[in-house]
Structures are given as structure tokens and as C-alpha cells.
VOBA-1610 file (N, C-alpha, C; in pm, whole numbers, padded with zeros to 5 digits, always signed):
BEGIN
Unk+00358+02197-01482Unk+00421+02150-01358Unk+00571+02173-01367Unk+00675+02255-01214Unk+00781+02231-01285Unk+00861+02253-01158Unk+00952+02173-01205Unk+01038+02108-01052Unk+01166+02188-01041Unk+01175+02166-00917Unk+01286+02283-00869Unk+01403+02181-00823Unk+01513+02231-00857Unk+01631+02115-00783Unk+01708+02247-00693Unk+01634+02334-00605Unk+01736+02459-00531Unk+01798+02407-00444Unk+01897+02416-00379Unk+01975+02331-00331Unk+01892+02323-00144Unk+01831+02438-00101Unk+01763+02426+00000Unk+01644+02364-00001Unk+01590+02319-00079Unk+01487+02234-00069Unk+01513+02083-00047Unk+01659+02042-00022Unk+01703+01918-00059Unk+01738+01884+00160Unk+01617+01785+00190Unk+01600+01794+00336Unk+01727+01655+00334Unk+01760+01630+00450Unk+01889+01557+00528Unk+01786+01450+00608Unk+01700+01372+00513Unk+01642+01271+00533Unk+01700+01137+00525Unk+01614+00991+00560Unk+01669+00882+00531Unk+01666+00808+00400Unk+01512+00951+00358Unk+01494+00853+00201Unk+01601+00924+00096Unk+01665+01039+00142Unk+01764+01103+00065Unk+01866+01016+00084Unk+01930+00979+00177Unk+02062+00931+00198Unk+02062+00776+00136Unk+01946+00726+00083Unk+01904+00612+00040Unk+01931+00632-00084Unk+01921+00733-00111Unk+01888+00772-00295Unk+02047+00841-00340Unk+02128+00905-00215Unk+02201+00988-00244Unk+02354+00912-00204Unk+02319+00849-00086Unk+02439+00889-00013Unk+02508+00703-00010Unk+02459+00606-00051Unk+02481+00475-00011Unk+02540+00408-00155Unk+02662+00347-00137Unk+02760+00313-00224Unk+02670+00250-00325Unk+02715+00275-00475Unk+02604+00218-00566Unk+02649+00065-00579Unk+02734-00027-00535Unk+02738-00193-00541Unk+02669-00199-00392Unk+02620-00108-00342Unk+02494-00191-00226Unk+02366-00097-00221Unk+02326-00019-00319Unk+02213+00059-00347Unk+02105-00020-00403Unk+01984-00042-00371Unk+01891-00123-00438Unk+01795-00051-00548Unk+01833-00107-00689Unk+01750-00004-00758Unk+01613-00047-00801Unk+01552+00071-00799Unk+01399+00089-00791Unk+01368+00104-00966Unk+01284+00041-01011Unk+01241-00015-01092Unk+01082+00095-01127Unk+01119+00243-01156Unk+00973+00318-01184Unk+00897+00364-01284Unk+00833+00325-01312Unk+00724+00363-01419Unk+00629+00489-01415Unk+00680+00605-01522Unk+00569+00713-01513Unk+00487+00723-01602Unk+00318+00731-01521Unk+00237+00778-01624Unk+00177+00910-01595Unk+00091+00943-01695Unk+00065+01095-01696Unk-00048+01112-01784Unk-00132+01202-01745Unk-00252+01262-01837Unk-00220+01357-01990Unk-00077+01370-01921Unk-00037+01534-01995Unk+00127+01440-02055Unk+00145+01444-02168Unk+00256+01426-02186Unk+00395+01484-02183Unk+00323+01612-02200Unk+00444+01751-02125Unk+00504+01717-01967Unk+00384+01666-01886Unk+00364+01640-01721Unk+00512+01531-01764Unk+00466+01409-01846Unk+00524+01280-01811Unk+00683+01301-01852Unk+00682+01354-01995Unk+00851+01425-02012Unk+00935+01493-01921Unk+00889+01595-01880Unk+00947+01663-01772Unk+01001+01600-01655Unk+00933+01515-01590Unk+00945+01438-01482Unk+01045+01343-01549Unk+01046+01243-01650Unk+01154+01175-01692Unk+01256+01271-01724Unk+01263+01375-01747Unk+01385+01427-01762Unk+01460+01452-01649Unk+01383+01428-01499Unk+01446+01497-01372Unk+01485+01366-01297Unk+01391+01260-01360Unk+01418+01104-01224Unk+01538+01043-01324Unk+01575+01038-01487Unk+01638+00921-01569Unk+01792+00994-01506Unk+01852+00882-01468Unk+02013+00907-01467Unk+02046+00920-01281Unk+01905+00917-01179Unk+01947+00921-01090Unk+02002+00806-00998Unk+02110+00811-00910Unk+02106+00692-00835Unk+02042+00625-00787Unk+02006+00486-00790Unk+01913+00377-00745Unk+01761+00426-00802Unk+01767+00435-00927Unk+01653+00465-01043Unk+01663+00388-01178Unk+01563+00326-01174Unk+01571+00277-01333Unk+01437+00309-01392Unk+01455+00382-01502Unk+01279+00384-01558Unk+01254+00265-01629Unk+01126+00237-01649Unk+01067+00125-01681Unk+01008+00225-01800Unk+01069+00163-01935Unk+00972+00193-02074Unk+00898+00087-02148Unk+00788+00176-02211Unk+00682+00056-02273Unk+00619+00018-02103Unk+00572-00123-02121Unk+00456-00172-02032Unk+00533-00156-01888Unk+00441-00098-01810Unk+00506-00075-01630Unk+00496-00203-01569Unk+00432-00313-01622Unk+00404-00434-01591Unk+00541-00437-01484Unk+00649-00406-01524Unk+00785-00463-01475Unk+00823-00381-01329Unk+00718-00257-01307Unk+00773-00149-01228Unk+00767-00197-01094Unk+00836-00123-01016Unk+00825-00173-00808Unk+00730-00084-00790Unk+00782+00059-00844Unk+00690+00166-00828Unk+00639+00266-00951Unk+00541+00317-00921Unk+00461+00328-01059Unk+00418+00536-01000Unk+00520+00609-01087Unk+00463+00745-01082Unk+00385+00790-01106Unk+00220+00849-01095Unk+00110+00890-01189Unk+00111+01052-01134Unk+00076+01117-01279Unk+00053+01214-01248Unk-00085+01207-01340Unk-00163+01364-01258Unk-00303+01367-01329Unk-00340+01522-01287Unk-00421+01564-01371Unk-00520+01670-01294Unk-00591+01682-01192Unk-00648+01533-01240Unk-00726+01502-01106Unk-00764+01385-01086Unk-00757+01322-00938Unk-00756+01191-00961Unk-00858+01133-00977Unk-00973+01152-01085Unk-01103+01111-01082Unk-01018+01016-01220Unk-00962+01076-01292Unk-00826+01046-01406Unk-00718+00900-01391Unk-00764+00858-01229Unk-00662+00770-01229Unk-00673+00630-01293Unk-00810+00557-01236Unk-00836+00434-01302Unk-00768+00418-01428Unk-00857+00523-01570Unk-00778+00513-01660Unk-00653+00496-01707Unk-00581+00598-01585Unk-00439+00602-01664Unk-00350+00468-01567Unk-00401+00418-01510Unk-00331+00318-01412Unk-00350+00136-01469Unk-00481+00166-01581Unk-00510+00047-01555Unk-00397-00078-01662Unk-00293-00040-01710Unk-00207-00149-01720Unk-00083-00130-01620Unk-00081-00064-01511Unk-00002-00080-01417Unk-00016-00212-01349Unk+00073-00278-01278Unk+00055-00411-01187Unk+00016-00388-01109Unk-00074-00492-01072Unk-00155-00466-00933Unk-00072-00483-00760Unk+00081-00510-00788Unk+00130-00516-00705Unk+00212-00397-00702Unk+00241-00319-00767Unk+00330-00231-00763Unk+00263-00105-00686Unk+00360-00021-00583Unk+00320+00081-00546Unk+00332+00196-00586Unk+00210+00283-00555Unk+00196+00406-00620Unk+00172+00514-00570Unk+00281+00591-00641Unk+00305+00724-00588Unk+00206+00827-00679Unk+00100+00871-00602Unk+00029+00967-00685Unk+00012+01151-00647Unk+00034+01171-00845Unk+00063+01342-00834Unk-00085+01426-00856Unk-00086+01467-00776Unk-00237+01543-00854Unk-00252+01648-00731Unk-00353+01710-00783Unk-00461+01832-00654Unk-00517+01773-00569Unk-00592+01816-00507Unk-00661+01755-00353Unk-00784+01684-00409Unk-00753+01562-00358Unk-00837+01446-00422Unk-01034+01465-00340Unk-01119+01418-00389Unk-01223+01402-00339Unk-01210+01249-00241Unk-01315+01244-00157Unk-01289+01085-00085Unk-01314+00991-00157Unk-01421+01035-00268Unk-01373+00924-00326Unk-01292+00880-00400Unk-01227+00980-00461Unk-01118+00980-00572Unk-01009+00913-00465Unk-00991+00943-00358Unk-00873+00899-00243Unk-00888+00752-00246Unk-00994+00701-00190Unk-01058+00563-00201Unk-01008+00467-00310Unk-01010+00526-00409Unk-00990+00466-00551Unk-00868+00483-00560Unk-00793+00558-00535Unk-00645+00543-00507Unk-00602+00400-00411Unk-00650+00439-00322Unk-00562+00345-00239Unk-00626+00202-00258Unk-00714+00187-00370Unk-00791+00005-00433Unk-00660+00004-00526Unk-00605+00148-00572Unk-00509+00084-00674Unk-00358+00117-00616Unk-00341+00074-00460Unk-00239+00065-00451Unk-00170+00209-00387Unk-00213+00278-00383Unk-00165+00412-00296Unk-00087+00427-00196Unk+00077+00470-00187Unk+00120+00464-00100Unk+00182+00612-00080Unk+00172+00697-00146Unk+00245+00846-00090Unk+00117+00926-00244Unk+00066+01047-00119Unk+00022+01154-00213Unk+00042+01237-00173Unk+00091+01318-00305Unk+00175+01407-00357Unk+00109+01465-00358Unk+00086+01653-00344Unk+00014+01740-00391Unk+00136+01816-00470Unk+00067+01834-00603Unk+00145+01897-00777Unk+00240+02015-00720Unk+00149+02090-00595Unk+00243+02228-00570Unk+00368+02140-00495Unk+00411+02047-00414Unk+00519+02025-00360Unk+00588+01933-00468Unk+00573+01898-00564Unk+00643+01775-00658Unk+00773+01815-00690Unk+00873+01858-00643Unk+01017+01899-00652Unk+01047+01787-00745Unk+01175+01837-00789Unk+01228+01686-00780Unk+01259+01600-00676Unk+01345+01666-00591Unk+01399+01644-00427Unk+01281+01532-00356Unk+01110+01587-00389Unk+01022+01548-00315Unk+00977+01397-00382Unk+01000+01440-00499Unk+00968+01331-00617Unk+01047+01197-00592Unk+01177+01220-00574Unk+01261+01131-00567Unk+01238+01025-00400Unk+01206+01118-00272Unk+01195+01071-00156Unk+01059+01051-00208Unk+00974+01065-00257Unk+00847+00981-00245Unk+00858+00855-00348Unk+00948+00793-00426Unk+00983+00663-00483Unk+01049+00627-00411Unk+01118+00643-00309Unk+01222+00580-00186Unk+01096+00560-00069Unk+01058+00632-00037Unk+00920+00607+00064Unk+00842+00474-00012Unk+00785+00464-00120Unk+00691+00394-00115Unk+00764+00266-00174Unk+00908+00275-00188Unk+00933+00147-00209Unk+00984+00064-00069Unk+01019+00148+00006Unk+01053+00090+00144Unk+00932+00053+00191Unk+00789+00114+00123Unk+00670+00054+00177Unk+00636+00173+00282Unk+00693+00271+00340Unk+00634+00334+00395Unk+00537+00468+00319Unk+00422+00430+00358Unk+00320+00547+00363Unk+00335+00677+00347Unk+00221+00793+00309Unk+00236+00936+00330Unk+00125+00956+00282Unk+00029+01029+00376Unk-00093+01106+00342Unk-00045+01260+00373Unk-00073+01342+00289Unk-00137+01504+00339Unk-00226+01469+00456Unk-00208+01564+00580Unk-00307+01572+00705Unk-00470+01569+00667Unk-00565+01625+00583Unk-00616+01650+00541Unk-00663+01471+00480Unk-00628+01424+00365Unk-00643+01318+00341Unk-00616+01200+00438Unk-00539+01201+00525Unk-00498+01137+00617Unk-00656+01076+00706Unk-00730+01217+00761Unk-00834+01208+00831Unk-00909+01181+00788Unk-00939+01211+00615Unk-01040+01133+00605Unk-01066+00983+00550Unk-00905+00947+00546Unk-00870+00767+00550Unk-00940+00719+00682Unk-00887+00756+00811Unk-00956+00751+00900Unk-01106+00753+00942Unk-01132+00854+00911Unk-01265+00885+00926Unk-01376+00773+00830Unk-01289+00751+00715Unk-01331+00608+00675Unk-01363+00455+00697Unk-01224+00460+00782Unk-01229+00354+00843Unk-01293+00345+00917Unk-01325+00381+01055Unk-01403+00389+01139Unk-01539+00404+01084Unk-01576+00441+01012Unk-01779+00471+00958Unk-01728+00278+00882Unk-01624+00241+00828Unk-01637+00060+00767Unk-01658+00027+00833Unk-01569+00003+00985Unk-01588-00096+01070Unk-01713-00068+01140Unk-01766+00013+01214Unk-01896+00061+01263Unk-02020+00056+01145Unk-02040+00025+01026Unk-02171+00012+00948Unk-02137-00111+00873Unk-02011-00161+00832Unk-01998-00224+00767Unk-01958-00398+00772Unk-01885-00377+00875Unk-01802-00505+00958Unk-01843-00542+01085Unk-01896-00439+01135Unk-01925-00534+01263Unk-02056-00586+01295Unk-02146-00516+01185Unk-02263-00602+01179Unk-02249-00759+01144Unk-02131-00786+01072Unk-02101-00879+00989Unk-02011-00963+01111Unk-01944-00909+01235Unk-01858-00953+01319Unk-01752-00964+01264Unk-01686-00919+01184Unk-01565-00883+01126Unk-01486-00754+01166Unk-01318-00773+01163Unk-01259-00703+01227Unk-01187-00611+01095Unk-01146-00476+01110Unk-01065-00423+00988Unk-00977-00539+00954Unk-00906-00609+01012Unk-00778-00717+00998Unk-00873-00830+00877Unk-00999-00824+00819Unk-01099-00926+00761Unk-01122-01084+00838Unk-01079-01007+00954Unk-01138-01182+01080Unk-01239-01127+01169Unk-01270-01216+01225Unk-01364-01211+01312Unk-01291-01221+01426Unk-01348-01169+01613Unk-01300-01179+01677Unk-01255-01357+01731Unk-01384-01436+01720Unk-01335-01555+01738Unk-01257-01646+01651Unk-01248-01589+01443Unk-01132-01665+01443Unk-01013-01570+01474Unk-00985-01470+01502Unk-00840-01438+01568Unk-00795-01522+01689Unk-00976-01558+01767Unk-00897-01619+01889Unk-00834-01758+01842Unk-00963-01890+01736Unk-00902-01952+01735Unk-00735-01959+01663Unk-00684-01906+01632Unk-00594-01890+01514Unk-00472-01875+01624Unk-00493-01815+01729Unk-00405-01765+01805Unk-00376-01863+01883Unk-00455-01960+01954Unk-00467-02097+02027Unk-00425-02179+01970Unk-00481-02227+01781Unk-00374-02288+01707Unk-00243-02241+01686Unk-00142-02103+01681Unk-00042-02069+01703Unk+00048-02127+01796Unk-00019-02167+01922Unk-00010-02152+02047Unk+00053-02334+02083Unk-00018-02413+01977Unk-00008-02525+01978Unk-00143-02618+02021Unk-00243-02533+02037Unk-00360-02628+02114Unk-00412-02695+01983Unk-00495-02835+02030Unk-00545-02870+01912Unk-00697-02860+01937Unk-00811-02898+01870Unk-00951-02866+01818Unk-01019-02914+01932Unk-00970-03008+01982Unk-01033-03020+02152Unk-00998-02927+02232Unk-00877-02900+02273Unk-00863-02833+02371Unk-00888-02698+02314Unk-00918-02651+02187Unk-00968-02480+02177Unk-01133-02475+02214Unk-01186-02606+02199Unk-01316-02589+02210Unk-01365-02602+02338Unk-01258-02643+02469Unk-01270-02637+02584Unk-01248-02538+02660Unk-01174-02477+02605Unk-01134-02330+02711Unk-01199-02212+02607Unk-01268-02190+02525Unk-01389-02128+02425Unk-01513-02176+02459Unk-01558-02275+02563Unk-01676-02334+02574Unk-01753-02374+02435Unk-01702-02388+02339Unk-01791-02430+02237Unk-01771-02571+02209Unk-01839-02626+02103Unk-01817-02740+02046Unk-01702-02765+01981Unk-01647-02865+01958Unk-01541-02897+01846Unk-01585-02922+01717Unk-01737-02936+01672Unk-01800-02885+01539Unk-01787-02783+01501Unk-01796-02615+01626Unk-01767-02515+01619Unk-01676-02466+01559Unk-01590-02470+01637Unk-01432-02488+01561Unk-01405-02532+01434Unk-01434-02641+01417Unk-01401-02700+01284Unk-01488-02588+01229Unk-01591-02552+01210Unk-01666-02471+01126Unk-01625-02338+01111Unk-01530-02281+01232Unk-01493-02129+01231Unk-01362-02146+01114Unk-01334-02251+01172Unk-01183-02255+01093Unk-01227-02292+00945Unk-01334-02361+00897Unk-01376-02397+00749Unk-01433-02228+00715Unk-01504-02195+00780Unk-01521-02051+00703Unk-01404-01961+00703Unk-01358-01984+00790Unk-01184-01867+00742Unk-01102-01913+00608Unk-01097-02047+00605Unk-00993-02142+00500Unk-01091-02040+00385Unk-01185-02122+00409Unk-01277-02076+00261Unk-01255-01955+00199Unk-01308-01852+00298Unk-01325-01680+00278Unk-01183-01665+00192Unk-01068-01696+00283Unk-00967-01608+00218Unk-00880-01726+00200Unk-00951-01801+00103Unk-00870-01899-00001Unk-00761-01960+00011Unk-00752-02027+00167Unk-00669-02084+00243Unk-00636-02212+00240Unk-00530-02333+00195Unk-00550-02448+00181Unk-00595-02498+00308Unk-00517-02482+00410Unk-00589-02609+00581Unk-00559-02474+00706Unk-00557-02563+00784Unk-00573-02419+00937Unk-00416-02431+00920Unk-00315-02495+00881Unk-00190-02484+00889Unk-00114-02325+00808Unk-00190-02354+00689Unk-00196-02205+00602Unk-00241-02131+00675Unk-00379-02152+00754Unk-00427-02032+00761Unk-00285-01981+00918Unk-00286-02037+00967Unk-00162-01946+01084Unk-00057-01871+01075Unk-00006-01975+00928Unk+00109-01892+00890Unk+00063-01780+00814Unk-00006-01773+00716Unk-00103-01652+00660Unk-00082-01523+00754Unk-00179-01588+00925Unk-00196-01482+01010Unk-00072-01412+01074Unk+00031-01506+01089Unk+00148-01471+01141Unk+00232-01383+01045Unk+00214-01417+00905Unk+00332-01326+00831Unk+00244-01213+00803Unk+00141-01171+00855Unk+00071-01057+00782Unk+00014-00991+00911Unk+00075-01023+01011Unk+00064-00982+01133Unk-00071-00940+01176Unk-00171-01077+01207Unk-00354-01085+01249Unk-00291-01099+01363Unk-00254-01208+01380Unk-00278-01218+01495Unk-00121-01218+01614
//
């Protein structure tokens, strides 16, 4: 694998000017951890990210990383090489054109920009640890569709037999959740829902439950900062 720093490959982006261009006492540095199948792969790449602005490598355990570099042959390779990475940290993965399921298994461990090995510049390298620490996304077109194409065959075989929404609610607790937002209390949701107020209490005890919610007070704010409802 081997990275090019030509000066035309270097695009007049926002994740560049993030990395490049913003005074280093207000630059936020990114905290990255590389792993690799190939130790030639993993050297090389530390020799091109150590020393850059708003970069810190993480040595020994990635436990500590924001973002976590993997490179591989192929990502059937990843589990292994990921599995003392944090489960919160995002990951930027290097490899060839993944299978769906290999994609799948990426994004259980966190997948937020894939890389295909032929574009891994440095230039590209660097805006894809600025991308996925700002949290924004990047699929290849190709992988992209068949995230999609995924989703849609979950929710259609998988969830809505179940009455569950991609968001992991159901349509009626989004409604109630939204009515409790709203300020109504367990009478008046069960009046303008025509149901019971046993109902209720019961939609709202299986939501608490499912996703390990202390009272319906959690559960709103839950919905509100993670934008359900």
C-alpha cells in the first residue's frame, strides 16, 4: 500500500481546513489508533499520520482512541483485528470491496468512512479521521446501496412483523412518547388514542423495559436527545 502526498491530490475541503488550516490553541485533537493485518500496512501509515496537526496516535491498547484506523485485505479480517478496539470509538476502515456481509460486520463494529486501499492517500487518510470524528459518514456508492437495500429487506421481513420501526419503536410508542413530550398525562393519552390507560401504562412498561430505561421520564429524554421522536 503506498500513499501519495502530490500536492494535487490535496482537495480545498472542510475536513482539510480542520486538519490544516485552524490555529493549533483551538484545533481539537483526535486521539487515533492504527491497526493492521500487515505490519508493513500499519508502519507506513504511522509514518504519514504521526506529527500531523490535530493527530495524536494512540500506542499500545486503542482502548483510549476517538478513532480507530484498520487496515486489512479483507474485511472478513476485521472482527479479529478490531476486537480490543472500544466499542465506542469510530472506525475508519481500509480494505477492497467488502462482501455484504463483511460491510454488515463493519458497521456492528462501528463503521463510519470506507476507504477503498486504491484511494488511501495520505490527503484521503487524514480527511477520513476528520470525517469520522466529526461523526460524519462515507460509503463508496456501491456499498452505500447495499446499506440500503438492507435496510429496507430489515424493516419489511424483520420489524414490521414485529411492529417496530428502524428508530427500535413502535409506531404507537413514538406516538405515546411524543404526547408525553407534549405534556399530556396517561389519561389524557389514552383519550385521544382511544385506548385504555392500562394500555398505556403497558406500552410505556414495554419501552422502559426493552431499552433499559429507568421511568417514561428517561424514556423522553432518551427519545429527544437521539432524535425518535
Amino acid at each position: 500500500m503506498a500513499f501519495s502526498t502530490a500536492p494535487r491530490e490535496i482537495p480545498a475541503t472542510r475536513a482539510t481546513t480542520r486538519l490544516h488550516a485552524v490555529p493549533a490553541a483551538d484545533r481539537a485533537v483526535v486521539r487515533v489508533a492504527v491497526l493492521a493485518d500487515d505490519v508493513f500496512l500499519r508502519s507506513g501509515l504511522l509514518s504519514e499520520i504521526q506529527g500531523k496537526p490535530g493527530i495524536h496516535v494512540v500506542t499500545g491498547s486503542p482502548a483510549s482512541a476517538d478513532v480507530v484506523v484498520a487496515i486489512t485485505e479483507t474485511a472478513a479480517d476485521l472482527p479479529a483485528l478490531i476486537a480490543e478496539a472500544p466499542t465506542n470509538a469510530r472506525l475508519v476502515l481500509i480494505t477492497g470491496t467488502p462482501r455484504p456481509a463483511e460491510l454488515w460486520a463493519a458497521i456492528e463494529n462501528g463503521l463510519v468512512v470506507l476507504l477503498p486501499r486504491a484511494e488511501a492517500t495520505t490527503t484521503r487518510v487524514l480527511r477520513a479521521i476528520a470525517e469520522a470524528h466529526q461523526g460524519h459518514g462515507h460509503l463508496p456508492a456501491e456499498q452505500l446501496g447495499q446499506v440500503l437495500h438492507g435496510l429496507a429487506r430489515l424493516q419489511r421481513e424483520v420489524l414490521s412483523p414485529r411492529e417496530l420501526m428502524l428508530n427500535g419503536l413502535s409506531r404507537r410508542e413514538t406516538e405515546v412518547l411524543r404526547r408525553l413530550a407534549d405534556g399530556q398525562d396517561t389519561a389524557e393519552i389514552a383519550a385521544e388514542m382511544s385506548y385504555s390507560e392500562r394500555t398505556v401504562k403497558n406500552i410505556l412498561h414495554s419501552l422502559t423495559s426493552r431499552m433499559g430505561l429507568r421511568n417514561r421520564t428517561h424514556a423522553v429524554s432518551y427519545a429527544l436527545r437521539n432524535g425518535l421522536i
